[in-house]
N, C-alpha and C positions, 0 to 999 in steps of 0.2 A: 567290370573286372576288378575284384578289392586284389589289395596288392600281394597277399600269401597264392590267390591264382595265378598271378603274373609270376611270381616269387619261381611257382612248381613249373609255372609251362616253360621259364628261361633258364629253370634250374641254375637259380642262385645258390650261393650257401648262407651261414648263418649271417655272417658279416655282412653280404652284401644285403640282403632281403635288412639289416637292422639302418644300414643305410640310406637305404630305398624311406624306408619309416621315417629320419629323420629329413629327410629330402622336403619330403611330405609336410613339415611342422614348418616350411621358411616361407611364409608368404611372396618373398622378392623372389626364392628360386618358382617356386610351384607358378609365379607370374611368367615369369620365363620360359618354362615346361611347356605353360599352356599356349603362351606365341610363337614356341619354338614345334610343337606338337602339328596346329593352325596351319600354320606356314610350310611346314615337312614333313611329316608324317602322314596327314590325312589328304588323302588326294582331291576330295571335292575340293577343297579349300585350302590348297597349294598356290603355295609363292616362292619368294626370294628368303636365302638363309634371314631371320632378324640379327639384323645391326647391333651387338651386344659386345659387352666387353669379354676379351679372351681369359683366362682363368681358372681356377679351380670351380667357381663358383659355376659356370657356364659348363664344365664339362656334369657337375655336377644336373643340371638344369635339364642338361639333352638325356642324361639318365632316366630324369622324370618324366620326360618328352616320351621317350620311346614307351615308359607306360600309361601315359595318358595315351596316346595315340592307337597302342594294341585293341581297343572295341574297335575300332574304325576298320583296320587290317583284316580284322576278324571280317567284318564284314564284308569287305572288298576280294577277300579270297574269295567269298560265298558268292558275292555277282559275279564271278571270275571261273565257277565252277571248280575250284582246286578245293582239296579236299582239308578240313580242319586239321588232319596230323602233318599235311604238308605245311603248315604255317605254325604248330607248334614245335616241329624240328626245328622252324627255318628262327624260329625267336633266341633256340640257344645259343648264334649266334653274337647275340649279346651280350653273352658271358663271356665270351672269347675277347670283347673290344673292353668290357670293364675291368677283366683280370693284365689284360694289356696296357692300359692306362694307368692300374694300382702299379704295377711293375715299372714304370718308367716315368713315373709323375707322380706317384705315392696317394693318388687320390682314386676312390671308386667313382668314375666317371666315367662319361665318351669325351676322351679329351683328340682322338682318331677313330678315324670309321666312320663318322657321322654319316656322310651320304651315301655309306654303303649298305647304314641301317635302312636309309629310306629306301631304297632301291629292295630292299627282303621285304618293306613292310607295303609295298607297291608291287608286290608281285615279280617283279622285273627279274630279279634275284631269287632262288628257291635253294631248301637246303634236303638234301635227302641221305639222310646217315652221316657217315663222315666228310662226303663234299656236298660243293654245289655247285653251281649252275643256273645260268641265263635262261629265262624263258623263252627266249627270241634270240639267236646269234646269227647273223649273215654273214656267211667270212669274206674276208674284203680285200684278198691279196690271189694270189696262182701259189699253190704251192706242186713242187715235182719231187719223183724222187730224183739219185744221180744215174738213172736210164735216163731221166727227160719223160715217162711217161708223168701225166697230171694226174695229182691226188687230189687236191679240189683246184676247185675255178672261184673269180671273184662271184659273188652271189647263192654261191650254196650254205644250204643249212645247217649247224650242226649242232653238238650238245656242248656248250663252251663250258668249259669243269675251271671252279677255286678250290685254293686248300684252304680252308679254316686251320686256323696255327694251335686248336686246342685239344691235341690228343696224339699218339702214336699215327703212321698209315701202314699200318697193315696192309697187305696184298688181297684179305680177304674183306674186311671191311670195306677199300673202297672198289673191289668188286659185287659187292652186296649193296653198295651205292649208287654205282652207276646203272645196276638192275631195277633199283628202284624209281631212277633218272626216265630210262628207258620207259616206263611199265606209268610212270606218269606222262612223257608224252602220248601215248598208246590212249589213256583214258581222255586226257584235256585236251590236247592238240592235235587230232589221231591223221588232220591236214599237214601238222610237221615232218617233212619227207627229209630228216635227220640224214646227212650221210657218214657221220664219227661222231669219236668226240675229242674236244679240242682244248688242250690249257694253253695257257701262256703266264710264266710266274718265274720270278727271282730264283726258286727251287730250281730250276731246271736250268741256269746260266750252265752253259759248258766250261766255264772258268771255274765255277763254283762247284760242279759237280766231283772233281780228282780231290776238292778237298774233303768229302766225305770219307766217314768208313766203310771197306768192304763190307757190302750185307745190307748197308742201312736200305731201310724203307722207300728214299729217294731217288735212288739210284736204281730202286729196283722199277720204282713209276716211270723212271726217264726210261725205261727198254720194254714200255708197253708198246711204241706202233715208233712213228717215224719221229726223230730227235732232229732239231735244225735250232741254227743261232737269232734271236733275235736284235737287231741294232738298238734297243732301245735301254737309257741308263735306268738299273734298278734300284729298291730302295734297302736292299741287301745290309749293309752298314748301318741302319737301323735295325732292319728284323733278328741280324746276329747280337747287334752291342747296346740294341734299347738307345738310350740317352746318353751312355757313357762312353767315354774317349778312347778309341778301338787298342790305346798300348798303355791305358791303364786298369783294366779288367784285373781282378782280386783273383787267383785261383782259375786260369783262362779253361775254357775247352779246346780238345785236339783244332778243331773247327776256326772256333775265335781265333787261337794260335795263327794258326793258318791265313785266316782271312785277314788279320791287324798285320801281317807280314808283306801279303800281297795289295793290300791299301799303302801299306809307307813306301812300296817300290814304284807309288804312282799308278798301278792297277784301278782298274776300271771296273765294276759289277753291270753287266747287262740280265737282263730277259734271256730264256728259252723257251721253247715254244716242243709240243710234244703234239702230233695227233695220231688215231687209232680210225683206222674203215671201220663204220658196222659191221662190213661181216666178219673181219676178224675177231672181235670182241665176242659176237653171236655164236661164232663156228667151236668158240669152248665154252658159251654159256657163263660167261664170266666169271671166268676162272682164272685169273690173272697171272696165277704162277705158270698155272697151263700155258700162258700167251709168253710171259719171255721168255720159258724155255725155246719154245718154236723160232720168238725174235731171235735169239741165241744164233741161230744157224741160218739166219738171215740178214742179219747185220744193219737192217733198216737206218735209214738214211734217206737224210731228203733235203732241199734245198729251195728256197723264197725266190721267185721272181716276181718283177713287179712291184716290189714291197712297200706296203705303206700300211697306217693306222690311219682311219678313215675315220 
């Protein structure tokens, strides 16, 4: 793959593809690419992260990694039976963690995400439209609603959903996602007896949710199926303020605002957790806005027993 292919399939822009180029011309980075490629990216020939010094240089290096690495991926989707456009969605990924890195490190790198790239370029991880999703999730707790009837049990399967931080979520988008989610276990896994689908993300803290706008997109994902608190501390306080010190923010957002407020009061960000039945999801053909109106007048709710991260 020469790099203006990788360029289109990651859907770089000019910047970054010119970087990608110069990446290419540093024998000590392209050395590093290649160990770092070896060792994590290509799964015959997986090991332990290489022992390298932290840096610009290094984020730089894992940039190179993930495209040396892209033949091999290529390939392993192929013995894996997943179809080539699922592994060139799942690449844009990449764009999301280099634009993430220039914004808070000022460098076009993977200076974060590293092992979440391996995990896309391993299959493990898939991205289909606006989210993704685990190719394998066993959920590993009791979850009820507040009747006490069980919505899953530890060992059942489901479609465990990420938000990629690179774009709007529209209602209709990631309902056209999760169809596509769906329509690819159906083909690859068609043994996956999925019974939802399931996120767990800093988005969803129920502390963090009153501080949104009416309307926003988030708010509207938290009232797709059943909403519960997760005990787990999130990394919120980054994903709002990057690198910068939450009450010195230039020109803040209503959000920021909010959030640098509830951090100085000593405020804590956790995890929420959202899951959705197939059949709900199926009985509108995912149509998302279809489904919170319905949640609307059902008030969904549900509650962790058992609870652990396994």
């Amino acid at each position: 793959m020469t790099p203006e292919q990788f360029s289109e399939i990651s859907k770089l822009n000019a910047e970054e593809t010119a970087a990608l180029r110069e990446i290419l011309k540093d024998p000590k980075l392209v050395e590093w690419a290649h160990l770092i490629a070896n060792q994590c990216f290509i799964p015959e020939t997986i090991g332990k992260d290489p022992e390298l010094p932290e840096g610009d240089d290094l984020s730089k290096a894992w940039f190179a990694a993930a495209y040396f690495g892209a033949d091999a991926a290529m390939e392993h989707y192929r013995r894996q039976g997943f179809p080539q456009e699922v592994l060139f969605d799942t690449m844009t990924d990449i764009t999301a963690w280099l634009r993430n890195t220039k914004r808070n490190y000022g460098v076009i790198g993977l200076a974060r995400g590293r092992g979440w790239e391996v995990s896309l370029y391993h299959g493990n991880v898939i991205r289909r439209g606006r989210l993704e999703c685990n190719t394998t999730c066993i959920y590993d707790w009791d979850l009820a609603d507040q009747s006490g009837n069980i919505l899953l049990k530890k060992g059942d399967p489901v479609i465990n959903l990420h938000i990629p931080e690179d774009g709007p979520m529209d209602m209709n988008s990631c309902g056209k996602s999760m169809k596509l989610m769906s329509e690819f276990f159906a083909s690859c896994k068609p043994d996956y007896d999925w019974k939802g689908f399931h996120c767990i993300s800093w988005l969803l803290d129920p502390l963090l949710l009153p501080m949104l706008q009416d309307g926003s997109n988030i708010l509207k994902f938290s009232r797709l199926g059943y909403l519960y608190p997760v005990d787990i501390k999130s990394d919120t306080q980054f994903r709002v303020f990057g690198t910068t010190d939450p009450e010195k923010v230039e020109n803040p957002t209503s959000l920021q605002r909010k959030a640098a407020e509830f951090l100085k009061s000593g405020g804590v960000f956790l995890e929420g957790g959202v899951y959705l039945p197939r059949e709900m999801i199926e009985a509108v053909d995912y149509d998302l806005e279809k489904l919170i109106a319905a949640n609307r007048e059902l008030c969904l709710k549900a509650e962790c027993s058992n609870f652990k991260i396994g």
